[in-house]
N, C-alpha and C positions, 0 to 999 in steps of 0.2 A: 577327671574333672579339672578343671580350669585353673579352681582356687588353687589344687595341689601343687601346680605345675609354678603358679606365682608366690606364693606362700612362700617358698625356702628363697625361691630367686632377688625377688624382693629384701627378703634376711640379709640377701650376702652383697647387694648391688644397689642399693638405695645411696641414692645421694645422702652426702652428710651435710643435710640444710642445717641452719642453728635452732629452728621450732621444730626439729624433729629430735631435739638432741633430750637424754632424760634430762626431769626437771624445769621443761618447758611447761608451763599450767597451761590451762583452758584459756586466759584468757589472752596469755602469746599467742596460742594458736589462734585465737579469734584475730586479733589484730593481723597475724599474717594473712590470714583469711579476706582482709579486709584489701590489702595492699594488693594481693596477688592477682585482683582480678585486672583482665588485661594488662598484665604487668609482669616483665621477664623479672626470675629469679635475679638475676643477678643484679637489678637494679633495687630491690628490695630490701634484700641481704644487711647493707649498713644500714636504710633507713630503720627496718623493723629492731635492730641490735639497738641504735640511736633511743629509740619509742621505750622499748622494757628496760633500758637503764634508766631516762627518765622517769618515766612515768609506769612501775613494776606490776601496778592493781587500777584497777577501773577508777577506783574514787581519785585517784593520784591524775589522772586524765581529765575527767569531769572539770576538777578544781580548776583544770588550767586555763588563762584565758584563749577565747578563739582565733586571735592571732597567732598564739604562740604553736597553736596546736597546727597552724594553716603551715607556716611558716618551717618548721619540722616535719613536714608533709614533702616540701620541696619539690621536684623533680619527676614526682608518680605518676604526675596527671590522674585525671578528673578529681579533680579534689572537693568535691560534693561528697566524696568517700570519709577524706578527711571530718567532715562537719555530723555525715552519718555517725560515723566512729565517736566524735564525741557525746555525741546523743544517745549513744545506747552505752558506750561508760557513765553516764549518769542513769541511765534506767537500771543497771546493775547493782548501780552504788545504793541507790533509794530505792528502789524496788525488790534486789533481792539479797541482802546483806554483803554487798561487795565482793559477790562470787557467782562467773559466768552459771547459770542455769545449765544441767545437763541433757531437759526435756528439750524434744524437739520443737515443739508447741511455745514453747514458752522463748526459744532461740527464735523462734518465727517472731516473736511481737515484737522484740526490740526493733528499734530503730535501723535502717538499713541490712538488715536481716534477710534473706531470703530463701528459697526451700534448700539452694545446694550449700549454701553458707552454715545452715542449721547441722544441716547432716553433716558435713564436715568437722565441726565443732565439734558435736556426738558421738564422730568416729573418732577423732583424733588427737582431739582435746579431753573424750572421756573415755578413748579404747571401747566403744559400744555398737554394736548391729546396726547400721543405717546406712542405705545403699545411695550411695555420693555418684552423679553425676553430672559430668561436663565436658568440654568437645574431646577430649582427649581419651579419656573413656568410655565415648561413643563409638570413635573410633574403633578403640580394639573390642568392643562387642561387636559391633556393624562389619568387623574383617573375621575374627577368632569363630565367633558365634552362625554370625548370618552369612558367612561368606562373599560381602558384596564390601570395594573399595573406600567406601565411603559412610559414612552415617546419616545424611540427607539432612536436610528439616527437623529441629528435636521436636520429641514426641512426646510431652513430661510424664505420660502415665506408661507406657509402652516402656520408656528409657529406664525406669523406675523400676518396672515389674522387670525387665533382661538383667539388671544388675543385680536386686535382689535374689533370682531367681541362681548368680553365681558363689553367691556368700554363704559361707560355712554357718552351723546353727552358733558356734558359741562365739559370744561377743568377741572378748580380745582375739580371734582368729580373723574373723569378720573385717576387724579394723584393719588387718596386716592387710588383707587380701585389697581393701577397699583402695588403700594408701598404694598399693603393687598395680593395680589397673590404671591408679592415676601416672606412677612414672613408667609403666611400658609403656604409656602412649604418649610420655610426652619427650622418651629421652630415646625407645625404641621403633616402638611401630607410628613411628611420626606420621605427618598427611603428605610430605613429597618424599621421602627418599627414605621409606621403614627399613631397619637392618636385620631382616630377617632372620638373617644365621647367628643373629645374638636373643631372639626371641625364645623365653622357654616353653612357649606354647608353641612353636614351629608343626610339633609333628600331627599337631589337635588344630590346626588353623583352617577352619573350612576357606577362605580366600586363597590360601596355599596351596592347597586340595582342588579348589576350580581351577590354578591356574593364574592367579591374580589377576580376574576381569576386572576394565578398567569401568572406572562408576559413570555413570552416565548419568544419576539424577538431579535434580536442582540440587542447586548449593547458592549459601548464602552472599550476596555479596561483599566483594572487599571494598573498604572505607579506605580514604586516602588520610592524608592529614593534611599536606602543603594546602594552603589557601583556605582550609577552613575556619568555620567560626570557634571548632577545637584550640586551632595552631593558634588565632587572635586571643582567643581568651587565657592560653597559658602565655603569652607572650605580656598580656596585661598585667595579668596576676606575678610573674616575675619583677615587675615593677615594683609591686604594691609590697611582696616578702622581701626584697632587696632590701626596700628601704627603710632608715632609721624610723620615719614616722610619718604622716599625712605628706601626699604628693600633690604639685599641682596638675592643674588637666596637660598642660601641655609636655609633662614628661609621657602621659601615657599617648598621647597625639603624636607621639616620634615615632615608635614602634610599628605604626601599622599605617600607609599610605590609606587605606580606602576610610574616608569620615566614617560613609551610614556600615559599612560592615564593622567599623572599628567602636561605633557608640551604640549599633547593637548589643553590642558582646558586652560593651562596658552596663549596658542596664542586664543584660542576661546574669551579670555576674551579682550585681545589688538585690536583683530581686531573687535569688539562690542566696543571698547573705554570705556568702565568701567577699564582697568588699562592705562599704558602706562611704557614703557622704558627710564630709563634717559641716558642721554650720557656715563655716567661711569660707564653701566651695570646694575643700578641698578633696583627697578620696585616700581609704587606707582599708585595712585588710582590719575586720568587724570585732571589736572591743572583746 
């Protein structure tokens, strides 16, 4: 079986991330949870350490203003995340005694929440049964499992039931196993250059076994950044966290040659509430 073969490997080869270390609560791991999406470990690291010195419990977050909170986001991009994040430290603080919920259902409703974020939480944040999916361990089901190079198109209830259908009955085993499928696929059985002869599923790898066919099916496309309304929008917002306090328009007019691409972004960003306008014209990152 799968789990057995990732279970010890995982024990003895797991990165030593800082929300993986004992004594990291629920609501570290939600926080990192939050950061990590599209977002390499290694740029995360100090911010998320930065976050749980400041701010160690949900109500400590909530309390803060929404600059402060933007502005301590720094560097992560999309930081709509950040603003999520604040919004469900307050739903914790007043909704459920200032202690992440361990139901899935109830991970589901907060604020920027979603079904892999819930479970992840579940598993990781409370050692519990919940089969955690995402590209990486689509991956090594789509190779270990199906024998085919790639994972295609996610499948949410398909992806759901293969994962589940690998995890051990009892919780805290569950959680090793769930945590072990997420770093073989993202330090081993990678999408260009998997190290096979480091894998502890090698000899149980149906891909292995055919032969490693190369995948032929749709795959998603890749996103660029240069010139997007992405790359303008973190280039505004750099502006806005930089600075002591309210800017005028023509510092954020420096940064980006194109006007309408550049006052698109600038209203995309107001009407998301990550900036705002003061009365006198000027623009600053939202009270």
């Amino acid at each position: 079986m799968l789990a057995e073969l990732i279970f010890p490997w995982f024990r003895a080869q797991a990165r030593d991330l800082p929300w993986r270390r004992p004594g990291t609560t629920p609501w570290g791991v939600l926080v990192s949870e939050f950061m990590l999406q599209q977002t390499p470990v290694a740029r995360v690291e100090p911010v998320w350490q930065d976050w749980m010195g400041r701010w160690p419990v949900p109500s400590d977050l909530a309390a803060a203003p929404r600059a402060d909170v933007l502005r301590a986001w720094g560097k992560l991009g999309y930081p709509r995340r950040a603003i999520r994040l604040h919004d469900a430290a307050a739903a914790i603080a007043e909704q459920h005694g200032d202690a992440v919920p361990s139901d899935v259902d109830a991970l589901e409703a907060l604020p920027g929440v979603g079904s892999y974020t819930a479970r992840a939480v579940a598993a990781f944040g409370f050692g519990l049964r919940a089969p955690v999916v995402d590209t990486n361990v689509r991956r090594v089901v789509a190779r270990a499992v199906h024998g085919q190079g790639d994972a295609g198109p996610a499948r949410t209830r398909a992806d759901l039931a293969d994962v589940d259908a690998l995890l051990p009955r009892d919780d805290a085993e569950a959680a090793v196993v769930s945590a072990g499928l997420m770093e073989l696929g993202a330090v081993v059985c990678t999408a260009r250059t998997p190290r096979c002869g480091s894998c502890p599923a090698l000899d149980r790898c149906a891909w292995v076994a055919a032969g490693k066919p190369a995948y032929d099916g749709p795959r998603k496309p890749v996103q660029g950044f240069a010139g997007t309304d992405r790359q303008v929008r973190g280039k505004l917002m750099d502006v806005l966290r930089t600075a002591p306090g309210p800017v005028e328009r023509i510092a954020l007019d420096a940064v980006w040659s194109d006007a309408g691409q550049r006052d698109r972004c600038l209203h995309s960003l107001l009407v998301d509430g990550l900036a705002e306008q003061t009365d006198d014209g000027r623009f600053a990152l939202p009270a």
